[in-house]
C-alpha positions as CSV (number, residue, x, y, z in Angstrom):
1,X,-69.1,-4.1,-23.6
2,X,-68.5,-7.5,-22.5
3,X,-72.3,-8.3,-21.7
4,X,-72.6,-7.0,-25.1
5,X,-69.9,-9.6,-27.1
6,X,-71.2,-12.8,-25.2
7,X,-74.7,-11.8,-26.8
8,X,-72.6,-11.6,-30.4
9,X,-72.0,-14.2,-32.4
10,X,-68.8,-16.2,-32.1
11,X,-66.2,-17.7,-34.5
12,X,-67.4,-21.4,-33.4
13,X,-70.9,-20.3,-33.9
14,X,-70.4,-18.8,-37.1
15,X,-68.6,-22.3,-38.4
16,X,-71.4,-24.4,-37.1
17,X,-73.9,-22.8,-38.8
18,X,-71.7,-22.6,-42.1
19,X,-71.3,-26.4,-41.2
20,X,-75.0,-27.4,-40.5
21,X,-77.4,-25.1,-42.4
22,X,-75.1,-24.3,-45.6
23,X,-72.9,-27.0,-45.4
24,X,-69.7,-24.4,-46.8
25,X,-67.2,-26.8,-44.3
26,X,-66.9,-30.0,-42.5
27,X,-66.5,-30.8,-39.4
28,X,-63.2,-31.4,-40.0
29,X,-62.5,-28.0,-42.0
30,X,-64.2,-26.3,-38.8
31,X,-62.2,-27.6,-35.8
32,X,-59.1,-26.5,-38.0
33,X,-60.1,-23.2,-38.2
34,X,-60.8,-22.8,-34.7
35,X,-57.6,-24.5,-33.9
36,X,-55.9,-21.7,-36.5
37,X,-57.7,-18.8,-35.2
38,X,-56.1,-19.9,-31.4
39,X,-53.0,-19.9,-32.4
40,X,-53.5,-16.8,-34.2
41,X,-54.6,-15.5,-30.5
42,X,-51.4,-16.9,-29.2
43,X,-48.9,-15.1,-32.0
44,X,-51.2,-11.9,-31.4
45,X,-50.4,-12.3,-27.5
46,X,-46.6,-12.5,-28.2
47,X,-46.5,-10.0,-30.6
48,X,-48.3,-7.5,-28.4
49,X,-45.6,-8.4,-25.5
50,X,-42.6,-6.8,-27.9
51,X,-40.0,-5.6,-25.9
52,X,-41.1,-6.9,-22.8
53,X,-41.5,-10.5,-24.5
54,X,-38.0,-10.6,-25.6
55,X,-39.1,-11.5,-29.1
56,X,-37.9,-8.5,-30.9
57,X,-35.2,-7.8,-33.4
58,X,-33.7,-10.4,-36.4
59,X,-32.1,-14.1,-35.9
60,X,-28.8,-14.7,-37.4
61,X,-30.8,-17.1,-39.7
62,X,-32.6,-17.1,-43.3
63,X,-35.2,-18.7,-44.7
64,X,-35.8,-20.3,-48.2
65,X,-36.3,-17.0,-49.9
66,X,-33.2,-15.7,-48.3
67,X,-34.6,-13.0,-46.2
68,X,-33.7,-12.8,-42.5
69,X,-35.9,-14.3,-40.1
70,X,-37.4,-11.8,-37.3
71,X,-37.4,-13.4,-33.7
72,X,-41.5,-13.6,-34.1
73,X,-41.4,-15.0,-37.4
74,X,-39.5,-18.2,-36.2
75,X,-41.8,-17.9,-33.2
76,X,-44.9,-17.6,-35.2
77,X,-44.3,-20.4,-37.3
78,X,-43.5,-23.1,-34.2
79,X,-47.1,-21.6,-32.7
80,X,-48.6,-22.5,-36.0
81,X,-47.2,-26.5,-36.0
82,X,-47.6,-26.9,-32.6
83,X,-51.5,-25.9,-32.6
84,X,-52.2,-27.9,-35.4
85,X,-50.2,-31.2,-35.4
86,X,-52.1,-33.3,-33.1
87,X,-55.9,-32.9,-34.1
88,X,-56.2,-35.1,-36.6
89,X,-57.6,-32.3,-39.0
90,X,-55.1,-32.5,-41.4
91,X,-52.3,-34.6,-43.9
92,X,-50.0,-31.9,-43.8
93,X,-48.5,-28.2,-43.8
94,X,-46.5,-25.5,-45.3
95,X,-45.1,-22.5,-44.3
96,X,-43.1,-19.9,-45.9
97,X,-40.9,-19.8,-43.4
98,X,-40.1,-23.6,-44.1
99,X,-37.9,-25.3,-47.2
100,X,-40.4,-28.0,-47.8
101,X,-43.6,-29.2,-46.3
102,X,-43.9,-30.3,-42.8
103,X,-46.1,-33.8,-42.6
104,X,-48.4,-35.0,-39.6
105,X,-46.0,-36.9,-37.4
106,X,-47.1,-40.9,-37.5
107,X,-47.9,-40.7,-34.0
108,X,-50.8,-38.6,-34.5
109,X,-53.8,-39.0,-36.6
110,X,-53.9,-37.6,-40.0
111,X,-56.6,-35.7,-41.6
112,X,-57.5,-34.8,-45.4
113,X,-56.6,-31.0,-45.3
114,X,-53.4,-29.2,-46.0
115,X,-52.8,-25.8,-44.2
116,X,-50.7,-23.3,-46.0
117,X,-49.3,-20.3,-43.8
118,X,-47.3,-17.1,-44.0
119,X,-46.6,-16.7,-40.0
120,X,-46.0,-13.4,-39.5
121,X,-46.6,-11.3,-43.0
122,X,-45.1,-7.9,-42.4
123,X,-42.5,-8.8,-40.1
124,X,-40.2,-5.5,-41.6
125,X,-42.7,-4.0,-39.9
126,X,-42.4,-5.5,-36.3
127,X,-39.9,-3.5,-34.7
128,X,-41.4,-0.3,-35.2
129,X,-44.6,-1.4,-34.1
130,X,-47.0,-1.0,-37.3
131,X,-49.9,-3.5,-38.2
132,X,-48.7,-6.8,-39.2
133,X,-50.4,-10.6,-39.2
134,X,-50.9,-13.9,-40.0
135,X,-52.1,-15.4,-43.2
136,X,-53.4,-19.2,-44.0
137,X,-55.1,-20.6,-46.4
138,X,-56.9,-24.3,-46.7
139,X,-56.7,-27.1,-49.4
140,X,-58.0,-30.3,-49.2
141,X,-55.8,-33.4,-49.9
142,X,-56.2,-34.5,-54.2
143,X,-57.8,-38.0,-54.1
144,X,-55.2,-39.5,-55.7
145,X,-52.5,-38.7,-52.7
146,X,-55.3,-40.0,-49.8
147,X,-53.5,-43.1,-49.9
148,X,-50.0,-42.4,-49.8
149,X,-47.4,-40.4,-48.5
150,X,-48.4,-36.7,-49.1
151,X,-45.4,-34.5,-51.7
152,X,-45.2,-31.0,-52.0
153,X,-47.1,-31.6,-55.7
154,X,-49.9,-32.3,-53.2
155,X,-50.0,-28.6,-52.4
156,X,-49.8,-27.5,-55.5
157,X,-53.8,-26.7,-56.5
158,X,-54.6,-23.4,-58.0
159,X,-56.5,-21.1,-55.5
160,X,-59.5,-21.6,-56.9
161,X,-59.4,-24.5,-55.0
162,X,-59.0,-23.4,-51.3
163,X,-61.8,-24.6,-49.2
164,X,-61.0,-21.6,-46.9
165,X,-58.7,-19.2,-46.4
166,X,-58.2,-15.8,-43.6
167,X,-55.9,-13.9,-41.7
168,X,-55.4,-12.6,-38.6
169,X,-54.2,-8.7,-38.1
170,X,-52.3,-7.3,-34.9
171,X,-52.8,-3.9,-34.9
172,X,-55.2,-1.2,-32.4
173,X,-57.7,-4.5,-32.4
174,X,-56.8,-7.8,-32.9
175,X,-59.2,-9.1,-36.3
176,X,-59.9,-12.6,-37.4
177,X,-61.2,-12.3,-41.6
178,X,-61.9,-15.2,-43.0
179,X,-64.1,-17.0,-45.8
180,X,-64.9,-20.5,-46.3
181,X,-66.7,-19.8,-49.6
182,X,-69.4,-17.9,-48.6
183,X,-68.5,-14.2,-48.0
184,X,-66.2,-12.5,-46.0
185,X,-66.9,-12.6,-42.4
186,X,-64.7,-10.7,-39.9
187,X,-64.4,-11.3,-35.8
188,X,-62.9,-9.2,-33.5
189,X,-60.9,-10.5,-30.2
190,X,-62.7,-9.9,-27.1
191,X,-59.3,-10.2,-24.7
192,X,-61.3,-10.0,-21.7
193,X,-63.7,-13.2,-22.9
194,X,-60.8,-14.5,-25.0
195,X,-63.5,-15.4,-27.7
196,X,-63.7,-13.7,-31.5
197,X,-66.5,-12.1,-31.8
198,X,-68.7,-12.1,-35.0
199,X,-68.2,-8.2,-35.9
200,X,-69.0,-7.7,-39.8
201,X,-70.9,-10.6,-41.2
202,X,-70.7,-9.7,-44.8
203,X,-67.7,-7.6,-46.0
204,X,-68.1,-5.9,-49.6
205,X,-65.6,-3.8,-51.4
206,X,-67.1,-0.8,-53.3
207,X,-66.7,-1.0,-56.6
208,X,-64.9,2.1,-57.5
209,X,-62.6,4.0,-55.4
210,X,-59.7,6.6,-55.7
211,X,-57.3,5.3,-53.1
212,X,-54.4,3.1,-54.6
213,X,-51.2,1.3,-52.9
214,X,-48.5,0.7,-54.3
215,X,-44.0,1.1,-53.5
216,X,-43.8,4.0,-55.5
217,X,-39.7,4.0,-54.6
218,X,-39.9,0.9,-57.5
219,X,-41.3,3.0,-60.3
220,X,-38.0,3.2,-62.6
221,X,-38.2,-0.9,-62.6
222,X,-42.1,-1.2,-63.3
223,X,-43.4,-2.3,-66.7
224,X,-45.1,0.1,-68.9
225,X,-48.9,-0.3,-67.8
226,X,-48.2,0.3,-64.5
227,X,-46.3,3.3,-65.3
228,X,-49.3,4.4,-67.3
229,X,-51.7,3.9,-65.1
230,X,-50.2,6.0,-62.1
231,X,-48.9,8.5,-63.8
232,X,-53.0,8.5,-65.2
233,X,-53.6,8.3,-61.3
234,X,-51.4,11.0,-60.5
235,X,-52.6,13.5,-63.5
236,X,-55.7,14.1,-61.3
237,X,-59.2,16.1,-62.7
238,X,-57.1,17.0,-65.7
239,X,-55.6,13.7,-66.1
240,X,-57.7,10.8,-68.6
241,X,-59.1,9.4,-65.3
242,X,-60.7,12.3,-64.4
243,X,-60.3,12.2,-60.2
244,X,-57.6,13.0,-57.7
245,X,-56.1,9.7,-55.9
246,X,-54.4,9.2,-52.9
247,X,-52.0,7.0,-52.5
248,X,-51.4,4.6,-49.1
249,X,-48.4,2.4,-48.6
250,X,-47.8,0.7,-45.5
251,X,-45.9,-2.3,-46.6
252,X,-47.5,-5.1,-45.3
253,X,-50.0,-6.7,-47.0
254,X,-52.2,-8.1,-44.7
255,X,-52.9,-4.4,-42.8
256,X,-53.0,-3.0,-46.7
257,X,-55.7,-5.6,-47.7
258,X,-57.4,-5.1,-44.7
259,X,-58.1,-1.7,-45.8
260,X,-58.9,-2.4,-49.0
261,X,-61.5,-4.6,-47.5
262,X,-62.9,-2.1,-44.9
263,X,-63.1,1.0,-47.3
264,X,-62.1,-0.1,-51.0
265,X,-58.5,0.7,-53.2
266,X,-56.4,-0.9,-55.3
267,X,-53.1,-2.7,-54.2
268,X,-50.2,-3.4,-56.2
269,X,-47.6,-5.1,-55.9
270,X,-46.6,-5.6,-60.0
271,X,-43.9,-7.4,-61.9
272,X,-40.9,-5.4,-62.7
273,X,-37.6,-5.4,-64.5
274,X,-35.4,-6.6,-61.5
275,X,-34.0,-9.9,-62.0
276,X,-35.5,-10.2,-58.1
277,X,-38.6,-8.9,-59.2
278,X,-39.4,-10.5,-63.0
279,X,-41.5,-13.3,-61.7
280,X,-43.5,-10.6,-58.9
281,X,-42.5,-10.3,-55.2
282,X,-45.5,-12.2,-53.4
283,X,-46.1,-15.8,-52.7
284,X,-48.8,-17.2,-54.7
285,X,-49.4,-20.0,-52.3
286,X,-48.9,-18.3,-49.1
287,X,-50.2,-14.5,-49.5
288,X,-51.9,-14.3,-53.4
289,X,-53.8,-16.5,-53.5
290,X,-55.3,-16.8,-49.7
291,X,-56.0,-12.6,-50.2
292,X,-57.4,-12.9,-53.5
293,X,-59.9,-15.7,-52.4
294,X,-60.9,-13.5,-49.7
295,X,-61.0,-10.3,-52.0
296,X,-63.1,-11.9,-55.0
297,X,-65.6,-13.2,-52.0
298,X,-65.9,-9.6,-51.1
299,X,-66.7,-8.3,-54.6
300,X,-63.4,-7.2,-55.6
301,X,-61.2,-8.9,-58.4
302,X,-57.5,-10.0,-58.5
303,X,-55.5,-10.4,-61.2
304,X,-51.4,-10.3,-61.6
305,X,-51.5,-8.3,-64.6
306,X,-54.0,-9.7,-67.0
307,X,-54.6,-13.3,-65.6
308,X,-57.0,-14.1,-62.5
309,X,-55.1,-15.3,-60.0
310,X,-57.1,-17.6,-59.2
311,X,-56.4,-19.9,-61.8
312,X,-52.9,-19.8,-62.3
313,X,-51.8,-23.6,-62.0
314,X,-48.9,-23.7,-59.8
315,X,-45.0,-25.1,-60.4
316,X,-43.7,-24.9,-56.6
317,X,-44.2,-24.4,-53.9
318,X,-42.5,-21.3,-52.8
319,X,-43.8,-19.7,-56.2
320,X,-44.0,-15.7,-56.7
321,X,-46.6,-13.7,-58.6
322,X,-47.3,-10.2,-59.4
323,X,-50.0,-8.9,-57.4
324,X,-53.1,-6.4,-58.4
325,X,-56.3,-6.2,-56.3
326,X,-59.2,-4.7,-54.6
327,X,-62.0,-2.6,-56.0
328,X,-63.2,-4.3,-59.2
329,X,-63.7,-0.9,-61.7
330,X,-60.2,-0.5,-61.0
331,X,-58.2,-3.2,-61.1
332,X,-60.3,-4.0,-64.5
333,X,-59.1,-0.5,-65.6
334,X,-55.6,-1.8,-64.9
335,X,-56.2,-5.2,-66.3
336,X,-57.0,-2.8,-69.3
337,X,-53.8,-1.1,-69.2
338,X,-51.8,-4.5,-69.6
339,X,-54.2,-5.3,-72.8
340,X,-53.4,-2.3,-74.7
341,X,-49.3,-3.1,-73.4
C-alpha cells in the first residue's frame, strides 16, 4: 500500500503541473495551498487525538456569530494563522471564528492573496465523534488595495472570484478536495508517508439523483417552495416527481457535501421564517461560497433559492445565505419551485 501511494501522484505534484502546463495558479497560490493542506494535517492529527488530546468539549467563550466555541475550533483556527503568517504568500486572512480580519504581521513578508477559513465546520459534531472539517477558500488582493493597508471590503469579492478553494474532512480517512479552477481533484492522507495522495482526479456529480439533505426538524419555519418540493419528494412513485427519495442529514456540511460529491444529492440548507434564519444559516464567505465553487467545478449547480451563488456581491464579511446544491436536475427543479413561489 505504501509502495503503491509513493508511485501516486501527490498534492505538490498535482499543483505543479496545474502551475506549469495549465497555468490554473502561481507559484505563489501553490506554496499556499500546500502550506493549508499541512495545517489541515495538523487539525486532522488533533482531532483524531479527542479524548486523549485533551481538546474536547466547549470554551466558556463565543464567537462573532454568538455560538460557543468548541476546544478544537479555537485550536483549529490558531493552526490555521500560525501555518500561514510567515510565508509571504499572502496580505491577509479571515476566519469565522474571528470578529474582523487578521493582517500579515509587518515583520513578515506580505503576499497578494487573502485566505478565507471556517476552522473546524461541524464542530456540534465533535464530541460524539461524526465526520467534521475544515473549509478555505482563496481570493486574490483587488488592485486597487495592493498598495495600501488591506480592509475587510478587500474580502468582499463575489465567489466567482475565488482563485481556489477546498476542504479537508476528518472522518474513517482523512480527504484533501480542492479546485483551483480546473475540476475537482481529491487526495487522500497517506499517515504512514505523511503525503496526500492524488486519489480521484476528476470528481463529477451525476446529474440526477433521489437522495436529498436537508433539517427536516425546521419544516414549520421553511418558505413555501421548499415545503412543496419535499412534500413532492416525500409523495414518492405516486407523487408529481414520480421516484422514492431518501433523505440524509448529518449536519455538517463539509461530510454532507462530500457525499454529494462522491455519489450525487441535493443539500439544503434554505431560508426560513425565523428571525435567526430570514437571511439563511450559512456563511457565504466561509462555507457557500468555497462549496459551491467546488460543486459547480464538479457539474453540479448552487443556488440560494433562485440566484447563483456565485454572484451574489457581498455586504460583510460574516454574511449568511440560504444554501441549495448538488446534482444539477435537481436543484434546477428546486430553483423552479422558487419561480412559480
Amino acid at each position: 500500500l505504501t509502495s503503491e501511494s509513493v508511485l501516486k501522484k501527490n498534492l505538490t505534484q498535482y499543483l505543479v503541473e496545474q502551475q506549469r502546463q495549465k497555468k490554473t495558479v502561481t507559484a505563489d497560490v501553490r506554496l499556499l495551498l500546500e502550506t493549508v493542506a499541512r495545517a489541515c494535517k495538523a487539525i486532522g492529527h488533533a482531532v483524531s487525538k479527542g479524548a486523549l488530546g485533551g481538546v474536547l468539549g466547549s470554551l466558556d467563550s463565543e464567537n462573532v456569530q454568538g455560538e460557543v466555541q468548541k476546544k478544537l475550533d479555537v485550536l483549529s483556527n490558531e493552526i490555521l494563522l500560525e501555518a500561514n503568517e510567515w510565508g509571504g504568500n499572502l496580505a491577509a486572512m479571515a476566519s469565522e471564528e474571528m470578529d474582523t480580519l487578521h493582517r500579515i504581521p509587518d515583520y513578515y513578508p506580505k503576499g497578494e492573496n487573502l485566505l478565507l477559513f471556517d476552522p473546524l465546520d461541524g464542530s456540534s459534531n465533535i464530541d460524539v465523534n461524526v465526520s467534521i472539517g475544515t473549509i478555505f477558500s482563496v481570493l486574490s488582493v483587488p488592485p486597487e488595495a495592493r498598495d495600501r493597508v488591506i480592509e475587510e471590503q478587500d474580502f468582499l469579492q463575489p465567489g466567482v472570484r475565488q482563485v481556489a478553494a477546498g476542504y479537508a474532512i476528518y472522518g474513517p480517512q482523512t480527504m484533501l478536495v480542492l479546485t483551483v479552477g480546473d475540476g475537482v481533484a481529491a487526495f487522500t492522507l497517506d499517515k504512514e508517508m505523511g503525503s496526500w495522495v492524488l486519489t480521484t482526479e476528476r470528481i463529477t456529480i451525476p446529474e440526477d439523483t433521489s437522495e436529498f439533505a436537508i433539517n427536516m426538524s425546521n419544516m414549520r419555519h421553511w418558505e413555501a417552495p421548499v415545503k412543496r418540493y419535499i412534500d413532492d419528494c416525500l409523495a414518492g412513485p405516486e407523487g408529481p416527481l414520480g421516484k422514492n427519495y431518501n433523505m440524509r442529514w448529518i449536519a455538517s456540511m463539509v461530510a454532507d457535501v462530500h457525499r454529494i460529491l462522491t455519489r450525487g444529492g441535493i443539500f439544503m440548507y434554505p431560508r426560513d421564517a425565523r428571525a435567526s434564519g430570514r437571511k439563511g444559516k450559512l456563511r457565504l464567505m466561509y462555507e457557500a461560497n468555497p462549496m459551491s465553487f467546488l460543486v459547480e467545478q464538479a457539474g453540479g449547480m448552487s443556488i440560494d433559492g433562485t440566484q447563483r451563488i456565485l454572484d451574489v456581491q457581498p455586504t460583510e464579511l460574516h454574511q449568511r445565505i440560504g444554501v441549495i446544491l448538488g446534482s444539477r436536475n435537481e436543484v434546477e427543479r428546486v430553483r423552479q419551485y422558487h419561480e412559480q413561489g
